[in-house]
C-alpha positions as CSV (number, residue, x, y, z in Angstrom):
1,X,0.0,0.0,0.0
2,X,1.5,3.6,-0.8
3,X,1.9,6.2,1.4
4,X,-0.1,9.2,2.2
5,X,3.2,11.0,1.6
6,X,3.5,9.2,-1.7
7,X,-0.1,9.7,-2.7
8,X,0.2,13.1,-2.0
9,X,3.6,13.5,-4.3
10,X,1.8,11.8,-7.2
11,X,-1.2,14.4,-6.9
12,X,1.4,17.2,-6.7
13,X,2.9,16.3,-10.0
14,X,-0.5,16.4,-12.1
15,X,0.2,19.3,-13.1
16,X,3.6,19.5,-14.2
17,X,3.9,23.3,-14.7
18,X,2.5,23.9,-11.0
19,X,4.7,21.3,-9.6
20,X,7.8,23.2,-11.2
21,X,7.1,26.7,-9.6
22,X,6.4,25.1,-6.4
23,X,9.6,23.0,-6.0
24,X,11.6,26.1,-4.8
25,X,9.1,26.1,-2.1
26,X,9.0,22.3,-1.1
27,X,11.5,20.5,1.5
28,X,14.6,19.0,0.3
29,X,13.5,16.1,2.5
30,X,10.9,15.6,-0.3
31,X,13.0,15.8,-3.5
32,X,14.0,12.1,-3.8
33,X,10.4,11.4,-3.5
34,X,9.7,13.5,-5.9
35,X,12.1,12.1,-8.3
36,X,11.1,8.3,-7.9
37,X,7.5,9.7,-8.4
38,X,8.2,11.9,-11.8
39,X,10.4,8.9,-13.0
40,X,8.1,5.9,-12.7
41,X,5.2,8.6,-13.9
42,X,7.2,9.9,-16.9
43,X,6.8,13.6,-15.6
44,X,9.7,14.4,-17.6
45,X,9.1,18.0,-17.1
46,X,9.5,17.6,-13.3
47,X,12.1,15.6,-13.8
48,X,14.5,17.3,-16.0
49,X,14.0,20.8,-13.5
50,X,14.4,17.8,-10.7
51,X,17.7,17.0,-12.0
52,X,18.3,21.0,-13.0
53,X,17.8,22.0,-9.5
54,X,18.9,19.1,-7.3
55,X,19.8,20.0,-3.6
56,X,22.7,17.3,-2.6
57,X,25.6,16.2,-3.9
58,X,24.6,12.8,-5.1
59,X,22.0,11.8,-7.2
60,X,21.9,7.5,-7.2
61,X,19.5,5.8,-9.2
62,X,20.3,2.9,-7.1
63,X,18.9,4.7,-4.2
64,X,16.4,6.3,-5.6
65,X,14.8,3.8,-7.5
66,X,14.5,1.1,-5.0
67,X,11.8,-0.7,-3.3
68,X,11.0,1.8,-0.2
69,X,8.4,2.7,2.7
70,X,6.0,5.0,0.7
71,X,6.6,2.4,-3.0
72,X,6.8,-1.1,-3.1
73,X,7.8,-0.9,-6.8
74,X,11.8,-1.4,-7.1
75,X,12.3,0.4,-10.5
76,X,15.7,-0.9,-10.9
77,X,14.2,-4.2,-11.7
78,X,12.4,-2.9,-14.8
79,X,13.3,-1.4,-18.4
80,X,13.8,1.8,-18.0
81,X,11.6,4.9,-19.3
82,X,13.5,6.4,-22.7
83,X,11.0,9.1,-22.2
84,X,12.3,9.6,-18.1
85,X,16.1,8.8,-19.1
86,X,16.0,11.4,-21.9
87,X,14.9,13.7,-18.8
88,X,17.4,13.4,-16.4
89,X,20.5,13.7,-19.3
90,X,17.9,17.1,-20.5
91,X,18.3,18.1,-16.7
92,X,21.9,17.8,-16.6
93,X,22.4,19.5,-19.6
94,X,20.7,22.5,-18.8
95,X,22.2,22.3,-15.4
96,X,26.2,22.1,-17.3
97,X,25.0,25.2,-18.7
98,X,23.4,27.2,-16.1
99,X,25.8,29.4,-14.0
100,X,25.6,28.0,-10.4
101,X,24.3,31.5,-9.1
102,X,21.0,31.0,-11.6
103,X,20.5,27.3,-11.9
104,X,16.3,26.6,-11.8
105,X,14.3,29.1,-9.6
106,X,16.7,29.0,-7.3
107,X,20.4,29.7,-6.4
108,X,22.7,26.8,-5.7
109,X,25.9,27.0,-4.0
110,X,29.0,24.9,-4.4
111,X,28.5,23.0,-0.5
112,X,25.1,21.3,-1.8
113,X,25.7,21.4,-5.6
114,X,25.4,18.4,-8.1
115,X,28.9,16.4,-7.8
116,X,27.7,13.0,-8.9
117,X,25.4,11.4,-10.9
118,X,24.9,7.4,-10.3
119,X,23.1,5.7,-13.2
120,X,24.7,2.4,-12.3
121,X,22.3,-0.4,-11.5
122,X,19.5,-0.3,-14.2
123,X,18.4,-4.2,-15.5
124,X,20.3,-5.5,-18.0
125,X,18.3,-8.5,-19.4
126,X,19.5,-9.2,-22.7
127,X,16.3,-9.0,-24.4
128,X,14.9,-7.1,-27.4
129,X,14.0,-4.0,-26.3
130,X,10.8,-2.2,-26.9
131,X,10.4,1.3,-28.0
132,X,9.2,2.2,-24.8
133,X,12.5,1.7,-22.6
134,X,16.1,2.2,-23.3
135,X,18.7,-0.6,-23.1
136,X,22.3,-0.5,-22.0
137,X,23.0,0.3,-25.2
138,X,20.8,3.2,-25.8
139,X,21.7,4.0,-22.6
140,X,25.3,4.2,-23.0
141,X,25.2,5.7,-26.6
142,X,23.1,8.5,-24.9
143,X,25.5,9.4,-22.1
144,X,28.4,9.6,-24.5
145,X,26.6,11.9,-27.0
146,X,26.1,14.6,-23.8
147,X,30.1,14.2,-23.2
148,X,30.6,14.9,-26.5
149,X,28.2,17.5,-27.0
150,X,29.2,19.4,-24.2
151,X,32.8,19.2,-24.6
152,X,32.1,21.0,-28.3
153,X,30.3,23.7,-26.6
154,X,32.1,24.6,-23.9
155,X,32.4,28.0,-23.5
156,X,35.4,30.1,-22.0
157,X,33.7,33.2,-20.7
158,X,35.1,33.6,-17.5
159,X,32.9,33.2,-14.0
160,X,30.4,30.9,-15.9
161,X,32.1,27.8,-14.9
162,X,29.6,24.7,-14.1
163,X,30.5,22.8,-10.8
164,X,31.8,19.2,-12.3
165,X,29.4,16.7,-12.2
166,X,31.0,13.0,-12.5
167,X,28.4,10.5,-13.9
168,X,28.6,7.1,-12.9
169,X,27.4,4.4,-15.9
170,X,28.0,1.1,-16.4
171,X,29.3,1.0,-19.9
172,X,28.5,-1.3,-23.0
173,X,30.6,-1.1,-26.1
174,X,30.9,-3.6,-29.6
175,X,32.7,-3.0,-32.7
176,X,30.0,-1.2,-34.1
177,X,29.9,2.1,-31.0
178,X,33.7,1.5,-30.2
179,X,34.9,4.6,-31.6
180,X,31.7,6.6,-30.5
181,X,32.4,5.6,-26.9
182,X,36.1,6.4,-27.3
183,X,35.5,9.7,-28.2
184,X,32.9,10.3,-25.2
185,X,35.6,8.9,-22.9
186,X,38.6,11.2,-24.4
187,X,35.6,14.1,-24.4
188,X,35.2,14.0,-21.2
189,X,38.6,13.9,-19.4
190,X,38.7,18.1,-19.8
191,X,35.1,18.7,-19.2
192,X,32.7,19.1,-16.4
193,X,31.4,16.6,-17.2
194,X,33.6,13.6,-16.4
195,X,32.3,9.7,-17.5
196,X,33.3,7.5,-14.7
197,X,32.8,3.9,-16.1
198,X,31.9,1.1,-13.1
199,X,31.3,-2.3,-15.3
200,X,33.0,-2.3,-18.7
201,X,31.4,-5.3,-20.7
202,X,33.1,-5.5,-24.5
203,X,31.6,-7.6,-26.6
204,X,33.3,-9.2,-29.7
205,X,36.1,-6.2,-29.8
206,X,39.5,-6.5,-31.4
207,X,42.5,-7.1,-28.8
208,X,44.0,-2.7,-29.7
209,X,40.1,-1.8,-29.5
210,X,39.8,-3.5,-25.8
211,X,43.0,-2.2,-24.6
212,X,42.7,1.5,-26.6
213,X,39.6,2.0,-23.7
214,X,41.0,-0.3,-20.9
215,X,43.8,3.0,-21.0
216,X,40.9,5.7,-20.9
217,X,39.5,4.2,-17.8
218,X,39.5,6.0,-14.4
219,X,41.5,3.5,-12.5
220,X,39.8,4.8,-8.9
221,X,36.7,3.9,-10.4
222,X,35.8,0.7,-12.1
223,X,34.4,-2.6,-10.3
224,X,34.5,-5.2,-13.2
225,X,35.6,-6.0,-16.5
226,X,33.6,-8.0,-18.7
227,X,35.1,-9.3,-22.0
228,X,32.6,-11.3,-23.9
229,X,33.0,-13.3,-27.7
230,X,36.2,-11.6,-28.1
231,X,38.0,-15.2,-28.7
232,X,41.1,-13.9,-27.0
233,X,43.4,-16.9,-26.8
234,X,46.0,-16.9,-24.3
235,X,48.3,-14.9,-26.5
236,X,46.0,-11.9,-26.8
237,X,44.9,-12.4,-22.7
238,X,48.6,-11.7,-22.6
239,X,48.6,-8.8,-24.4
240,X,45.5,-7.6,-22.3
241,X,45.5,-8.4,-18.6
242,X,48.7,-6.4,-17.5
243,X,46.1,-3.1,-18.5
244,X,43.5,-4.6,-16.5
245,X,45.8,-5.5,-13.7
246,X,46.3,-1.3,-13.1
247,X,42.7,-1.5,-11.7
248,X,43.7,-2.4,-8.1
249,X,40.3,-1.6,-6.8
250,X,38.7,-4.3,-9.4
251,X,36.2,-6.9,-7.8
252,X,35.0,-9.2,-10.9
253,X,36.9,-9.8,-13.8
254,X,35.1,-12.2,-16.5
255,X,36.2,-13.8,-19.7
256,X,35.7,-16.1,-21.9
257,X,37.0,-18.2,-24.6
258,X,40.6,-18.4,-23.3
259,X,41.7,-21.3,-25.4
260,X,45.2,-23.3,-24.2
261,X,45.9,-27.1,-25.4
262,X,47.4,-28.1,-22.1
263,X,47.3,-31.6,-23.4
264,X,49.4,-30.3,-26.7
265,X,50.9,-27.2,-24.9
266,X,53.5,-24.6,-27.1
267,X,56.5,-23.1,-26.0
268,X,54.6,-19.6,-26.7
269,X,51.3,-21.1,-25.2
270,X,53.2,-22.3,-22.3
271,X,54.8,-18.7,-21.7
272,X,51.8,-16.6,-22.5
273,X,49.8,-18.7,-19.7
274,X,53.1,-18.2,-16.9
275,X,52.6,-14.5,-17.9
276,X,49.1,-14.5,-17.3
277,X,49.3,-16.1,-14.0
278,X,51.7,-13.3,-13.0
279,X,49.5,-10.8,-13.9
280,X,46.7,-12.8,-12.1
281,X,48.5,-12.4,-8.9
282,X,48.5,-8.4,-9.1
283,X,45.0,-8.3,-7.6
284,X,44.5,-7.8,-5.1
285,X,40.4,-6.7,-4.8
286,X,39.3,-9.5,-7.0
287,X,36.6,-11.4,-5.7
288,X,34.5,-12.8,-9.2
289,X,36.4,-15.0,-11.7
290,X,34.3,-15.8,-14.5
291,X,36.2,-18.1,-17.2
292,X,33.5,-19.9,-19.2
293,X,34.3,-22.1,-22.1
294,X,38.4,-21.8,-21.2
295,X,40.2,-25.4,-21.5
296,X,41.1,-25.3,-17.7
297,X,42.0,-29.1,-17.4
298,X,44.9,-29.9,-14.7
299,X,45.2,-26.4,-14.5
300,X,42.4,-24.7,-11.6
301,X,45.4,-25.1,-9.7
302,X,47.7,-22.7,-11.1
303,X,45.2,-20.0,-11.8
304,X,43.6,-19.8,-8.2
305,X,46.6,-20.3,-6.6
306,X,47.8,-16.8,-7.7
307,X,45.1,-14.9,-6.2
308,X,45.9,-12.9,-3.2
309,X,42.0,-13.1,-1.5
310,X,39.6,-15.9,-1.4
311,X,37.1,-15.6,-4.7
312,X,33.0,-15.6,-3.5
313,X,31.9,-16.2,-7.0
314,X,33.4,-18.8,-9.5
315,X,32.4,-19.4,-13.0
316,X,34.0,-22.6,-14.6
317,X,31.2,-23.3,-17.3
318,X,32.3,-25.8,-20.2
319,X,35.9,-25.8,-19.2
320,X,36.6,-29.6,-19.0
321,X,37.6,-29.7,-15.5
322,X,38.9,-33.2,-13.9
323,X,38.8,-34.4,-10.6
324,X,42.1,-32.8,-9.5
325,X,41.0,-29.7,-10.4
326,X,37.6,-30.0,-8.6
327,X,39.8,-31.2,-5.4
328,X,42.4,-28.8,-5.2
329,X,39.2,-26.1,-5.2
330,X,37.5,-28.3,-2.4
331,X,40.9,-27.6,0.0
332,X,41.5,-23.9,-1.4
333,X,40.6,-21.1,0.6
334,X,37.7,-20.4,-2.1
335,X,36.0,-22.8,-1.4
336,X,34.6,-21.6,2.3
337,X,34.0,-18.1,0.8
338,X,32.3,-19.2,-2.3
339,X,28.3,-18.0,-2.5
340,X,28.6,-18.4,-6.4
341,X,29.5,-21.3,-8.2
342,X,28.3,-22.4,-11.8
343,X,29.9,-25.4,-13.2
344,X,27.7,-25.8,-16.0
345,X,28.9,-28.0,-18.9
346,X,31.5,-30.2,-16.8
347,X,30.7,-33.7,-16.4
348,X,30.1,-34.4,-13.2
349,X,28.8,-38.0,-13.5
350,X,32.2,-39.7,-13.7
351,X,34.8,-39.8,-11.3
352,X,34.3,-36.2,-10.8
353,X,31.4,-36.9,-8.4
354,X,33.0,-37.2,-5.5
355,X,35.1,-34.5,-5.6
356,X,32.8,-32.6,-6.4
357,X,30.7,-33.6,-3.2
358,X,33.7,-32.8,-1.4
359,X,33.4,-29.5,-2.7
360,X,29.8,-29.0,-1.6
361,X,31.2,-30.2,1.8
362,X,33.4,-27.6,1.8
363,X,31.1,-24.1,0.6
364,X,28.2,-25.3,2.4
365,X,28.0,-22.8,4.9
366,X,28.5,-19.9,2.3
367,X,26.9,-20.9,-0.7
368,X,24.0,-18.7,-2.2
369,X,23.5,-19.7,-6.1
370,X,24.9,-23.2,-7.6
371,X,24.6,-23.6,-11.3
372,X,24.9,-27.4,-13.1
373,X,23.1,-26.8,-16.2
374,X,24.5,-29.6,-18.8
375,X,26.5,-32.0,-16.3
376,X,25.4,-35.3,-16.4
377,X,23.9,-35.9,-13.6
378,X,21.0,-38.4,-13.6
379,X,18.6,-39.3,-10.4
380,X,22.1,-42.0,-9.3
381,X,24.3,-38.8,-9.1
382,X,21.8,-36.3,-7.9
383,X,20.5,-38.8,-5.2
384,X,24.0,-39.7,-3.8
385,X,24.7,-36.0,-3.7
386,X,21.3,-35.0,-1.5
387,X,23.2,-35.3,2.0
388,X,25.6,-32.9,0.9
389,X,23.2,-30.8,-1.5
390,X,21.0,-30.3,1.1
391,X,23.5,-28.9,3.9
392,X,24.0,-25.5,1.9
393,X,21.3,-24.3,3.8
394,X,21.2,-20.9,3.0
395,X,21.1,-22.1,-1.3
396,X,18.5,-19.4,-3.0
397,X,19.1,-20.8,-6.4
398,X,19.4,-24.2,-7.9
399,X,20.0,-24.5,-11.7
400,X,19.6,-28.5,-12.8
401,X,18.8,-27.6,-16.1
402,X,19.8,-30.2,-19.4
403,X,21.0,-33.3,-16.8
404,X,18.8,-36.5,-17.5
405,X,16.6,-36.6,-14.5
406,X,13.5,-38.7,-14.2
407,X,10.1,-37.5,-12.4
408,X,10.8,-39.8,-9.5
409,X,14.4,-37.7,-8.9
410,X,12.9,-34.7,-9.0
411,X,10.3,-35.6,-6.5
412,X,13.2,-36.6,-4.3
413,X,14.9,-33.5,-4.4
414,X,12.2,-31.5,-3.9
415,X,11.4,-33.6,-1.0
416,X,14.6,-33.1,0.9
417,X,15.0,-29.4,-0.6
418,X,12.2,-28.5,2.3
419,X,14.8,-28.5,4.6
420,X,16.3,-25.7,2.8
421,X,14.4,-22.6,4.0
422,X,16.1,-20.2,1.8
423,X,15.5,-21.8,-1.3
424,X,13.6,-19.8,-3.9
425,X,14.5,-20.9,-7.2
426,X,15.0,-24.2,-8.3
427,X,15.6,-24.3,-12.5
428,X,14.9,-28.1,-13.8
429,X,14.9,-30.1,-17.0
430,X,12.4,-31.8,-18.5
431,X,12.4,-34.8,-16.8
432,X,13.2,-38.2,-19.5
433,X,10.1,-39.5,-18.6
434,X,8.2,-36.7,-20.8
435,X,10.5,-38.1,-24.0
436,X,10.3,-40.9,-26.3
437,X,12.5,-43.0,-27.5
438,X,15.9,-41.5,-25.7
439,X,19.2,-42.7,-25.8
440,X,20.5,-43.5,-22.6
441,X,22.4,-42.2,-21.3
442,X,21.7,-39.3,-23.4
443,X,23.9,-36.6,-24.6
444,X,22.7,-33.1,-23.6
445,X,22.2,-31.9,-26.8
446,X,19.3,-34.4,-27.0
447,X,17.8,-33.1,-23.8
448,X,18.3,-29.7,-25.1
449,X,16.3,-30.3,-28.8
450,X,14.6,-33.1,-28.4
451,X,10.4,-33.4,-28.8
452,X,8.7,-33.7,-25.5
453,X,5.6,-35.1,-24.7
454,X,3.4,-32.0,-23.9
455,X,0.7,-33.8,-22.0
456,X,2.8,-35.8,-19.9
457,X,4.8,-33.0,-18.9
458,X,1.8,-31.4,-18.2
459,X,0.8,-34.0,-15.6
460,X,4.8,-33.4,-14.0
461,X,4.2,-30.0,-13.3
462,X,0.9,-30.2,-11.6
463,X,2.0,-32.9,-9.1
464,X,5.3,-30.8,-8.6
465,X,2.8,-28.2,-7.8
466,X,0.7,-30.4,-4.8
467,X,4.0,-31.2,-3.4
468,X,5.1,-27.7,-2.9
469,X,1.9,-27.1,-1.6
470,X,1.3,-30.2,0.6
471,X,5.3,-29.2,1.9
472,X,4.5,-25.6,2.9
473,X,6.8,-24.0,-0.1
474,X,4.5,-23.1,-2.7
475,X,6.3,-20.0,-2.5
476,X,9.2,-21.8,-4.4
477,X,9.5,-21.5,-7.7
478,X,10.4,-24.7,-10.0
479,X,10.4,-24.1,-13.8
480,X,11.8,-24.9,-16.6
481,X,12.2,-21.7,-17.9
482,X,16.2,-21.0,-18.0
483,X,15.8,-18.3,-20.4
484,X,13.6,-16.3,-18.8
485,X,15.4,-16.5,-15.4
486,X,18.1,-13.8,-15.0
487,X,21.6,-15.0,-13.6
488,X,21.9,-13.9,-10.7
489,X,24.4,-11.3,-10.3
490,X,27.1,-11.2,-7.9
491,X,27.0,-7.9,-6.5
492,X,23.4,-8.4,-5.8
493,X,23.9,-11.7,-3.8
């Protein structure tokens, strides 16, 4: 239920004009209301003189737009407005261009002025966007364009100075807006208005591209590093990580596609990996390694042992792990900080299961989110690993997807899973008694493609339904929906 205080904000802002003239007159007490109000309501007139006028120092989306006492509706967790966003880089405009004596009805001096803007935090799902909201990439593309804009008309005329503002985005860049954001990012390193990236994800970027902005980077300021479909090989990770290393304040650091042939290794390949572990041990912040679809076999041991803190996420998706690897994690010091792990695509059927119990032994007490899409496990593995499985009780996620589990294994996990009181998502597969026909044991690329057997199915997910119910946890969600649940990210954990 809303406030009266928040009831009372949304009639204020009817009339957009009105609401303008009055916000000299208002409490500041009320502005960040007033801003989570005129955002969700696309009062874009409010909210550009909102952004024009602000009374503190910081303005933080992630603060503002979050589930709080007078709105139970967390913005943050929605597409955001183009109509509202387009607002609040209008008010910031206008305000880069206002002398500070005569910004918006009313004067502003440099103790409560505008330093930073935070527009770190918005959802990021990946989906196609609808003209309605603005993506990451709109989102970024617009931010740049003010840097640019406003570094081509700055004027010198002396005593007309606009108090710096440094804005705060997470950035997204490709081959096709490389330059574009390059230019924003040179742009703004003389102007008052000074881009401070906090995630940098490159997608698919050429090795001089990725490095050419890794340089332009405030070093104080960014948190992760995200390089995605760039196919780097260990020779061009060698050529990048020393210019990630000079971010000693990074937390998360994720690639992918590091390709090695440790079982046909090179004297360059051999060297390039040595160098990489070197560079590896500079960090000293890290805290999220994510190396998905990297040929890490007989070799978990060299890369973790380099790090100078205990990880609390670990990403090892598709990276053909054996049980020595899975082991030495087991008796690292990772593995009792861990409250992320995703092993997806490693076969865990094999001789791997044990150890890999043994590792569930040993991040138990930590463990939040545990990922095993694609490994192999069928109702024998998953029912030998219950004991264990079921001690992480504080697990919130649970992603079983593509492993060849019958109806009867699923019952039994979702059986003992009442134990686990924090449990909210549990991700499943189809289970092989919904196919026909199936090889057994079958690869996951059957599971994955295969034709199921709508009615039956139909019949699983009803009596999964009674036992949640009949077990108190209806509140749990079970589904087979992998695309449409987001990964859970690790700063939010």
């Amino acid at each position: 239920m809303h406030t009266l205080v928040f009831l009372s904000t949304r009639q204020v802002l009817q009339c957009q004009p009105a609401a303008c003239r009055a916000l000299p007159l208002l409490p500041r007490e009320l502005f960040p209301l007033l801003f989570k109000v005129a955002f969700m309501d696309k009062k874009t007139v409010v909210l550009r003189e909102l952004v024009h006028t602000w009374p503190f120092p910081l303005l933080s989306f992630q603060q503002l737009l979050q589930e709080c006492a007078h709105c139970s509706r967390a913005l943050l967790q929605e597409r955001p407005s183009t109509e509202s966003m387009q607002a609040v880089i209008l008010g910031l405009t206008a305000r880069l261009h206002t002398p500070e004596t005569e910004a918006g009805t009313q004067p502003l001096c440099r103790k409560h002025a505008l330093r930073v803007l935070d527009m770190t935090g918005l959802l990021d799902d990946g989906v196609e966007q609808d003209p309605g909201t603005m993506s990451m990439w709109d989102c970024t593309a617009a931010v740049a364009r003010t840097c640019i804009a406003q570094q081509q008309g700055r004027t010198a005329e002396p005593g007309l100075a606009p108090v710096p503002v440094e804005v705060r985005v997470d950035l997204r860049v490709n081959r096709a807006s490389y330059a574009f954001l390059r230019e924003a990012l040179r742009s703004s390193a003389g102007s008052p208005l000074r881009l401070c990236c906090r995630d940098l994800r490159a997608e698919d970027l050429p090795m001089r591209n990725t490095v050419a902005l890794l340089q332009l980077l405030d070093a104080g300021c960014l948190r992760r590093v995200d390089l995605r479909f760039n196919n780097l090989g260990l020779r061009g990770l060698s050529v990048i990580i020393p210019h990630v290393a000079r971010f000693q304040h990074l937390a998360s650091l994720r690639l992918h596609y590091v390709h090695g042939d440790s079982r046909q290794p090179s004297v360059d390949g051999e060297d390039n990996f040595r160098y990489f572990l070197a560079q590896m041990g500079r960090f000293t912040c890290l805290r999220e390694l994510s190396m998905g679809s990297s040929l890490l076999s007989g070799r978990l041991d060299q890369l973790l042992g380099t790090l100078q803190s205990p990880l609390e996420s670990l990403e090892l998706a598709f990276c053909a792990l054996l049980p020595e690897d899975l082991r030495f994690l087991a008796r690292s010091p990772h593995a009792v900080h861990l409250k992320k792990l995703d092993l997806s695509g490693n076969d865990l059927s094999g001789s791997q299961l044990e150890p890999f119990q043994g590792l569930l032994q040993a991040a138990a007490a930590t463990l939040l989110h545990l990922e095993l899409t694609e490994c192999q496990l069928a109702d024998t593995q998953l029912l030998a690993s219950l004991p264990v499985l079921t001690r992480c009780a504080s697990l919130r996620y649970l992603g079983l997807y593509g492993n060849p589990l019958s109806m009867a294994g699923l019952k039994e996990l979702l059986r003992d899973s009442v134990a686990q009181a924090e449990l909210r998502t549990v991700v499943h597969p189809f289970p092989v008694d919904c196919y026909e026909g199936l090889p057994w044991p079958p690869p996951a690329s059957v599971l994955l493609e295969a034709s199921i057997n709508e009615e039956k199915f139909a019949r699983v997910e009803a009596e999964l339904h009674q036992l949640l119910l009949a077990s108190g946890r209806a509140h749990v969600l079970w589904t087979t929906d992998i695309y449409g649940r987001l990964a859970a990210d690790y700063f939010s954990l």
